[in-house]
Every structure is written in structure tokens, then in C-alpha cells.
KOLVEX-89121 format. One record per residue (C-alpha): residue number from 1; residue in three letters; x, y negated, z. Coordinates in Angstrom, 2 decimals, m for minus. Each point is the difference from the previous one (the first is absolute). Example, Ala and Ser with C-alpha at 12.3 -4.5 7.8 and 13.67 -1.06 7.14 Angstrom:
// KOLVEX-89121
SITE:1:ALA:12.30:4.50:7.80
SITE:2:SER:1.37:m3.44:m0.66
//
This chain:
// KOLVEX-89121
SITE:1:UNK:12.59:m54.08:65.21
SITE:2:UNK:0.04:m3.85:0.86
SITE:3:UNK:m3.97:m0.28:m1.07
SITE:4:UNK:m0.48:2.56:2.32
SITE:5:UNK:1.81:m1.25:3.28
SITE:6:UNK:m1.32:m3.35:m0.83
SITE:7:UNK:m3.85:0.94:m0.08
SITE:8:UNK:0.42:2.10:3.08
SITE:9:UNK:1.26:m3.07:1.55
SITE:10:UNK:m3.14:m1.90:m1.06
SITE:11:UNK:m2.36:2.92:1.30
SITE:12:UNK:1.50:m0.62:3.65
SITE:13:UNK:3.27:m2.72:0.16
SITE:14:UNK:0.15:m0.63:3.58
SITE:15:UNK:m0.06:3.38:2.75
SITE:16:UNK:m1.12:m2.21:2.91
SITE:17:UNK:m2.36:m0.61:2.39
SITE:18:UNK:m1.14:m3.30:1.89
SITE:19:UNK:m1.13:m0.44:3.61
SITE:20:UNK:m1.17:m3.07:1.86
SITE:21:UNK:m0.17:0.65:3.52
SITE:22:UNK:m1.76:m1.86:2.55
SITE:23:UNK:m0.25:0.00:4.07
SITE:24:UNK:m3.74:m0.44:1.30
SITE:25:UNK:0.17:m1.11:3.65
SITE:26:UNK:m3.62:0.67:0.44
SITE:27:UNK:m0.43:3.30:m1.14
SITE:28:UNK:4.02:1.01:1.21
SITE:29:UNK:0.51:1.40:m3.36
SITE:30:UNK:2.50:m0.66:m2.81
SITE:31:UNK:m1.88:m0.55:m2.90
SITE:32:UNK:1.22:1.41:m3.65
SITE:33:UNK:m0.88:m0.21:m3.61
SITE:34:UNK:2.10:2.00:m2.72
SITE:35:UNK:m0.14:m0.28:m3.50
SITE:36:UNK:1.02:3.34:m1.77
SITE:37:UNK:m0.21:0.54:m3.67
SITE:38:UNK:m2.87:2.14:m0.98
SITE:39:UNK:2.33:2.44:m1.73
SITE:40:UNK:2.03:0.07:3.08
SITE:41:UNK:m3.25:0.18:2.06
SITE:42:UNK:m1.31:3.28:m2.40
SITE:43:UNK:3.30:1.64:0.17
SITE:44:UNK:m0.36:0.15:4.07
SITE:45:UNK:m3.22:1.29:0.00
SITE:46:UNK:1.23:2.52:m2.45
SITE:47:UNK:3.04:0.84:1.56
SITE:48:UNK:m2.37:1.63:2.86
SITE:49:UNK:m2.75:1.08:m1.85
SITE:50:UNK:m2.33:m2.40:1.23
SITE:51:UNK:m3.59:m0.27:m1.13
SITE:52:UNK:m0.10:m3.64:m1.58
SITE:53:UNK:m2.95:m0.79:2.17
SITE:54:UNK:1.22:1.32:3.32
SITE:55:UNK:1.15:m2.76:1.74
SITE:56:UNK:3.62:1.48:m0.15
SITE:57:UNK:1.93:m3.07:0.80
SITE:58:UNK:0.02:m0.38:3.33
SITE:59:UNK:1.20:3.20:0.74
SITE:60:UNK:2.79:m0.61:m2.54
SITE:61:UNK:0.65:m3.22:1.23
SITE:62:UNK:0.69:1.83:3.56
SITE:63:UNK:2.97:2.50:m1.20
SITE:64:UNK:1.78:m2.45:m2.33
SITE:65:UNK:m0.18:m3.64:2.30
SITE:66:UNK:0.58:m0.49:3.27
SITE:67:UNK:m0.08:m3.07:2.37
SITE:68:UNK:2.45:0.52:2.84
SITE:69:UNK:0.85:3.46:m0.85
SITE:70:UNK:1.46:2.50:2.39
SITE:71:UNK:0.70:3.82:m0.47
SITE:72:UNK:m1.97:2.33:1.77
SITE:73:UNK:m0.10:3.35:0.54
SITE:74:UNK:m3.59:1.66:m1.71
SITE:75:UNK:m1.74:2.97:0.95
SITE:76:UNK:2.24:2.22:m1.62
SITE:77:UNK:3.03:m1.00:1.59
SITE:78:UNK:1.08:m1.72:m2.98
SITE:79:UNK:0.93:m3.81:0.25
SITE:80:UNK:m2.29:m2.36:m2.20
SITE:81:UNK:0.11:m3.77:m0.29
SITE:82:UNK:m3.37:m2.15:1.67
SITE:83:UNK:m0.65:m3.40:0.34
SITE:84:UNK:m3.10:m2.30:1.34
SITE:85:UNK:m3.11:1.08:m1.28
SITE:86:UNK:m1.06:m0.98:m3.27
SITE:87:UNK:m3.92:m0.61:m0.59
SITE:88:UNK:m0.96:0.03:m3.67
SITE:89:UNK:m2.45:m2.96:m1.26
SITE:90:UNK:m0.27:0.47:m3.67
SITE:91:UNK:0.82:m0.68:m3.27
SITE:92:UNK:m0.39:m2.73:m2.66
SITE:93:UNK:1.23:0.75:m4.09
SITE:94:UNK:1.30:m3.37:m1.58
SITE:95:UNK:1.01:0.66:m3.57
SITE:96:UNK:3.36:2.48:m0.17
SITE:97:UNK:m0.26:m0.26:3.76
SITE:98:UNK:m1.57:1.35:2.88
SITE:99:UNK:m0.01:m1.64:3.37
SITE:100:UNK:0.23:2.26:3.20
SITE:101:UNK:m1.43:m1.92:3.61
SITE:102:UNK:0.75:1.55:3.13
SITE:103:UNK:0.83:m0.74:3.33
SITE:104:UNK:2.72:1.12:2.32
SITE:105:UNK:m1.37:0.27:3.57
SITE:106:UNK:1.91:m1.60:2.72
SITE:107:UNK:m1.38:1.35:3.59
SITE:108:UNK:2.75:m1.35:1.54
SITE:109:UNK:m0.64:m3.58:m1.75
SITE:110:UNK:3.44:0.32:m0.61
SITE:111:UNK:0.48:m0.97:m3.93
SITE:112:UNK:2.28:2.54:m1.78
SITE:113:UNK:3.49:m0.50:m0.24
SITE:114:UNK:0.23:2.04:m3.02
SITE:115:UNK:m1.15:1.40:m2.93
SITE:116:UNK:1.33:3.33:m2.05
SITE:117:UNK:m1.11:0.70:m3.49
SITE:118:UNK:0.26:3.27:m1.73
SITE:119:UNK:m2.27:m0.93:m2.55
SITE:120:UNK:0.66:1.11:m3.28
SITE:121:UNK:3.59:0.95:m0.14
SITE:122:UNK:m0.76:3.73:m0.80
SITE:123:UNK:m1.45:m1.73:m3.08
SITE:124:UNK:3.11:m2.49:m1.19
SITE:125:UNK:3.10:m0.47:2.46
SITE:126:UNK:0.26:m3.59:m1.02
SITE:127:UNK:m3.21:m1.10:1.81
SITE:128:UNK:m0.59:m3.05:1.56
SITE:129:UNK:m2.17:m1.33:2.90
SITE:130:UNK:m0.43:m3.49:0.23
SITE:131:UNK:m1.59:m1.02:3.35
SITE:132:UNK:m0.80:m3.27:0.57
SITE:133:UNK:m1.12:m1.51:3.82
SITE:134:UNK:m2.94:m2.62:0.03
SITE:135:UNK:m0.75:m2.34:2.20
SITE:136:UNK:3.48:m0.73:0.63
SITE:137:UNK:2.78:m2.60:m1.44
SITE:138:UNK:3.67:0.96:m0.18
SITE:139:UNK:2.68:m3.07:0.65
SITE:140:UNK:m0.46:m0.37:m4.18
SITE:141:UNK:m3.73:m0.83:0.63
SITE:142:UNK:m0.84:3.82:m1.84
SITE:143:UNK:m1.86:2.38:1.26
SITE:144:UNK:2.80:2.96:1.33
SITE:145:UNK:0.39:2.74:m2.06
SITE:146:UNK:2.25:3.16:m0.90
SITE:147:UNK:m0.01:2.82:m2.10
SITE:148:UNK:0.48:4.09:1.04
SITE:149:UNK:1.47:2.13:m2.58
SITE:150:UNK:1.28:3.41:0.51
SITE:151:UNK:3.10:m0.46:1.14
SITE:152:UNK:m1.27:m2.23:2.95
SITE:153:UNK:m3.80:0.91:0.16
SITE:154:UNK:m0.22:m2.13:3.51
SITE:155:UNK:m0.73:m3.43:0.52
SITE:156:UNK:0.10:m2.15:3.09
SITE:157:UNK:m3.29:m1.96:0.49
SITE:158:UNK:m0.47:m2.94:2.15
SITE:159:UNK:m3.62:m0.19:0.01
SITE:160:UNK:m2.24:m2.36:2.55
SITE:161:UNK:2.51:m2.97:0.47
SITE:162:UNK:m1.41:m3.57:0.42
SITE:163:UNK:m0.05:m1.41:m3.83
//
């Protein structure tokens, strides 16, 4: 029994993810990359059936994260959770992990104030998001950063201040 919870511990020791977002004056958009594991990534597009080469991401991306998200009420009556548009660039495979760029568009060219992740806890309620801002310093020199887990899937961003 301890070989076995040990090598499923090598297969896949850590259930996070890791962000580095990014505020881009110019284009009024906050810019993301996310590094999900590739088992992590496969078991998303399986969870919906998703053809592997069907571009399924950003429409997963837009029911499980949301910047700035409010409840709305859909089409059906029925309240459902939205947030600023998110615009899908691509994806880049680096060894066990897979690298998700999109943007969050900001019409307003008002950065968000916040970001909710449901990524991934239907898969292991002990997930973690780590989220890191660039292009900013904290009073410890760092670049700011948090993490959203389950029990609070919101963080607070403070995206676009002067360096």
C-alpha cells in the first residue's frame, strides 16, 4: 500500500496551477499565461468530451475563470456567473506542462479587480492557483502574488499601478 501512494505521488505531486498576469496599457487588456499540467490539461478536455484538436480551451476557460465576475440572469431565467471577456491566444507544451495565453479584454480600460478560479476542483478539492502580477513590486521588492483555493476561489488584483 505505501509503494502505491508513493508512485501516485510521483505520477502528479503537486494539484496546482500557475498564472502570471500582466496589464497592457496599449492594447487595455490584462495579459495571462497559465501553466496546467498536461494530465490536468487532458482530464478537462475529457471531462467535456472535447475533440483534442478543437480548440476547446477558451470556451472552458470562460465557465470556470472569471475577471470581475458578477451574476447574471441567462436566457433561461436561471442566474449564471460572467466576467470580462476572455479572448483565447494559444497554447505552448513545455515538458509535463502546458502553457495556456489569453487575454482578458478591458473595454472600459479599467484593469480587473479580480479574478475567480474554478479550475480543477471537480478534479481534487485541494487545488491550488498561484497567480502571480508582473510588472509590479510589492513593499518586499517581489512581484505581488496570492493563491485561490476552493474555499476562497477570489482574489483581489491590483493591476496597472505605477511600478
Amino acid at each position: 500500500m505505501p509503494f502505491a501512494f508513493c508512485s501516485a505521488l510521483l505520477l502528479h505531486p503537486v494539484h496546482e496551477t500557475y498564472a502570471e498576469l500582466e496589464w497592457n496599457a496599449d492594447s487595455r487588456s490584462c495579459e495571462v499565461a497559465l501553466r496546467i499540467h498536461v494530465l490536468d490539461e487532458q482530464w478537462m478536455r475529457r471531462s467535456i468530451d472535447a475533440e483534442i484538436n478543437s480548440n476547446w480551451q477558451a470556451d472552458y476557460l470562460r465557465k470556470h475563470v472569471y475577471f470581475d465576475r458578477k451574476i447574471v440572469k441567462g436566457d433561461d431565467g436561471k442566474e449564471v456567473a460572467t466576467g470580462k471577456p476572455i479572448q483565447w491566444i494559444g497554447r505552448k507544451v513545455e515538458g509535463a506542462h502546458a502553457w495556456w495565453f489569453f487575454e482578458v479584454e478591458c473595454k472600459d480600460s479599467e484593469p480587473p479587480k479580480s479574478v475567480d478560479n474554478r479550475l480543477l476542483f471537480d478534479r481534487e478539492a485541494n487545488y491550488q492557483h498561484r497567480v502571480v502580477v508582473l510588472g509590479q513590486k510589492d513593499d518586499t521588492g517581489k512581484s505581488p502574488s496570492g493563491v485561490i483555493t476552493l474555499r476562497h476561489p477570489s482574489l483581489k488584483l491590483s493591476l496597472g499601478a505605477p511600478h
